[in-house]
N, C-alpha and C positions, 0 to 999 in steps of 0.2 A: 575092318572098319574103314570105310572110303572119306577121303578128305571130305566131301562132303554131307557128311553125318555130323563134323564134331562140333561147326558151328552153326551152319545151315536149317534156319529151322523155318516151318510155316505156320506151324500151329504154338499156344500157348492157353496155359491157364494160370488164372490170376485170382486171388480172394479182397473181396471189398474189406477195408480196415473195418473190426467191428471198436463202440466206445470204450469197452476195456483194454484197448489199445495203450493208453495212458500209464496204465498199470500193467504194463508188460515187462520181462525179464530183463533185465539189465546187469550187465557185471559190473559197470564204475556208475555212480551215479550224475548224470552233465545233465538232470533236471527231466522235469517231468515234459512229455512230447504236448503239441497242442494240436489238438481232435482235426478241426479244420487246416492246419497245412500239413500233417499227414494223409489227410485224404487229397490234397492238391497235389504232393510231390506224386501220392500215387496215382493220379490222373496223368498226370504229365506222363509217367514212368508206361502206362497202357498208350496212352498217343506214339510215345516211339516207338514200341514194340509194334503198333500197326503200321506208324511211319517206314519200317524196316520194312515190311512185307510179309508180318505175321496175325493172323487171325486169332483175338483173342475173346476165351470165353469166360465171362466174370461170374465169379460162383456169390453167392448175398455170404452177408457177413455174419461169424457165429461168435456172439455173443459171449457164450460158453466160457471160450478160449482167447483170452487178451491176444496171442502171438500167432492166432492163425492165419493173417494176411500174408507169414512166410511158410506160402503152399512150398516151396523145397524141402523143408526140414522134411517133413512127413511122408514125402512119396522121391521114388525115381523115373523119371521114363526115357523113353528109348524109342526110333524106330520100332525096334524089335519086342517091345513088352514094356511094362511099367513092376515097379515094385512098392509095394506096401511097406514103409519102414514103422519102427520103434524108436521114437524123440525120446531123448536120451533126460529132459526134465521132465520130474511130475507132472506139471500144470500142462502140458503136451500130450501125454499120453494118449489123449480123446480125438486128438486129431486126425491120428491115421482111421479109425473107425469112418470120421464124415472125409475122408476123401477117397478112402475105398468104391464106393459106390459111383461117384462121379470116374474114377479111370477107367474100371468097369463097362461103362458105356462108350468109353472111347476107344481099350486093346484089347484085342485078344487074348493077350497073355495078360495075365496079372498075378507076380510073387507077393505073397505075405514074406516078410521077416520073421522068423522065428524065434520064439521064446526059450529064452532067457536074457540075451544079451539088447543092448540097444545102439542105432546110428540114425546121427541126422544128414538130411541129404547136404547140410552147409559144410559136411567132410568131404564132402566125394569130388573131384575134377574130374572131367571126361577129356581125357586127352586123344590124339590119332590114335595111336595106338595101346594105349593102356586107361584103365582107369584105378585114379590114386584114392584112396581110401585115408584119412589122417585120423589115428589115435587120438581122442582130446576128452574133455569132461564130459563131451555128449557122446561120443562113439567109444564103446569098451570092446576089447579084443577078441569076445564073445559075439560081441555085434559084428564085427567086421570081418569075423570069419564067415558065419551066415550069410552074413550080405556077398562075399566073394563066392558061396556057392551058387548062391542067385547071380550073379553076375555072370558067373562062366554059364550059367543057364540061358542067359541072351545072348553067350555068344563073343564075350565082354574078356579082357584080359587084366583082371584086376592085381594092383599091386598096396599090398600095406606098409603105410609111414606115419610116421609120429611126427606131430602138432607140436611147437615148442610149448613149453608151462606158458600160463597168461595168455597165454591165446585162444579165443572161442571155439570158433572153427575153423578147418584147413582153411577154406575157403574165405577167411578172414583175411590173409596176408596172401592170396596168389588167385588169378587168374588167367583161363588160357587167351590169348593175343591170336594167334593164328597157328597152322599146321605143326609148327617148330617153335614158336616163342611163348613163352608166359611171361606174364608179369607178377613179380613178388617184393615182398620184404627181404630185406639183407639176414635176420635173425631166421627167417624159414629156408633159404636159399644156402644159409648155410649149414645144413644135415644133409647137404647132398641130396638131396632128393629129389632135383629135375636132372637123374643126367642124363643125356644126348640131346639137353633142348637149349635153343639161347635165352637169358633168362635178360629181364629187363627191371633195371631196380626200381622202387619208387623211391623217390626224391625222400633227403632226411626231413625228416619233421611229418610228410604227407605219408606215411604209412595205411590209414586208411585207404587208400584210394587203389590199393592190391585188389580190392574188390569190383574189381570193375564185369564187363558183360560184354562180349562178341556175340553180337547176334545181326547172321549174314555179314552185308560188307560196311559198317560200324561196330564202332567199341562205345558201350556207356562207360562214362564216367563220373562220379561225383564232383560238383562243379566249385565243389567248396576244395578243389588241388588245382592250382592256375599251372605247378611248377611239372605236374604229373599229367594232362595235356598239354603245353605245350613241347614236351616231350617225346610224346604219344604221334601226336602235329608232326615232328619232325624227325618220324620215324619213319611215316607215310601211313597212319592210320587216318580215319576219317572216325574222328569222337564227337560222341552227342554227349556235352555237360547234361547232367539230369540234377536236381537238389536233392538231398538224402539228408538235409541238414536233422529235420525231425526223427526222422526214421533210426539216425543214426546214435539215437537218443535212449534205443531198447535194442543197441548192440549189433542191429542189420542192417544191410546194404546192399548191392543190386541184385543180385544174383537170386538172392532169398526169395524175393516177391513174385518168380513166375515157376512154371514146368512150362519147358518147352521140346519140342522135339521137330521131325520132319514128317508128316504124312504122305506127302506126295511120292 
């Protein structure tokens, strides 16, 4: 995998919030999201991904499925192929079915997950050289065996780690920064699980904000952690605050709301 794979991307796809948005999964309750700035944060959230220099295509929204605006859980892609995952909650289940079809027309390769076990893609970091897999209540050891056969099927050098308790997804408390850096929480960072990378903490109190996004030569950040850019600031990164404050309301955050990869 060549550094420019891991954050370098051109293309992306994005789902329009549908209204059952509101009534979407949550693990603590901080109140119900409101329809209309959810769909502003995600306006804002498709303007930077174009701002950065990626082409993005908006799928309409399914009704269906309160949680489907976060097209990650459900698929993975890749240069090299996309995969079809199994969302690890009920009320998910239906989602990889409606986004099969749409990757479909975009890779040539495309894995199904296999049955029995389940993983959502808000486990997975793609790092230079490896991709981490995280144990949690949505990915079971079943799932993430499968998923690492498909992995090493594109070519992928997959490794499995466990999620502390209380945490949603890996991808809840870390994200990668660049070639060698991530950014995490202190309770994830400490199971050892980045080593040979420099790890960057987030500030105490702003723990959300491990969710952040590299995409090309910016980092999103949620703009609700003033202490976690300007951190970021003067590290030498170039951060786009984005709001997530509603979003942040049914347990997501930046990462969740697109697939992206490189085509070119």
């Amino acid at each position: 995998m060549s550094a420019s794979t891991v954050y370098h991307f051109d293309n992306a796809i994005v789902r329009t919030p549908c209204h059952g948005i509101v009534d979407g999964l949550r693990a603590v309750d901080a109140g119900v999201p409101d329809y209309a700035k959810v769909l502003a944060e995600h306006a804002a959230y498709v303007t930077a991904l174009q701002e950065a220099g990626v082409t993005v295509d908006i799928l309409p929204s399914l009704e269906a499925y309160p949680d489907s605006m976060f097209v990650e859980d459900p698929a993975l892609v890749f240069h090299e192929g996309a995969i079809v995952m199994r969302p690890g909650a009920p009320s998910r289940f239906g989602e990889a079915g409606e986004i099969a079809p749409v990757l479909k027309k975009r890779f040539s390769h495309v894995l199904d997950l296999p049955a029995p076990g389940f993983a959502d893609g808000g486990d997975i970091l793609v790092l230079q050289d490896r991709v981490m897999i995280g144990l949690s209540d949505r990915t079971n050891e079943i799932g993430a065996a499968a998923l690492a056969d498909c992995l090493r099927q594109l070519g992928k050098h997959p490794v499995v780690v466990r999620t502390p308790a209380n945490v949603l997804h890996f991808k809840s408390d870390c994200s990668l920064l660049d070639e060698e850096t991530v950014l995490s929480t202190r309770r994830l960072a400490a199971g050892g699980v980045f080593g040979g990378l420099r790890v960057l903490f987030t500030p105490d109190g702003e723990e959300g904000a491990a969710n952040a996004l590299r995409i090309n030569d910016r980092v999103f950040v949620g703009s609700a952690f003033p202490k976690t850019i300007a951190m970021l600031e003067g590290a030498g990164y170039r951060v786009v605050p984005l709001a997530t404050s509603e979003i942040a309301k049914v347990d997501a955050g930046l990462s969740c709301m697109s697939l992206r990869w490189r085509a070119a």
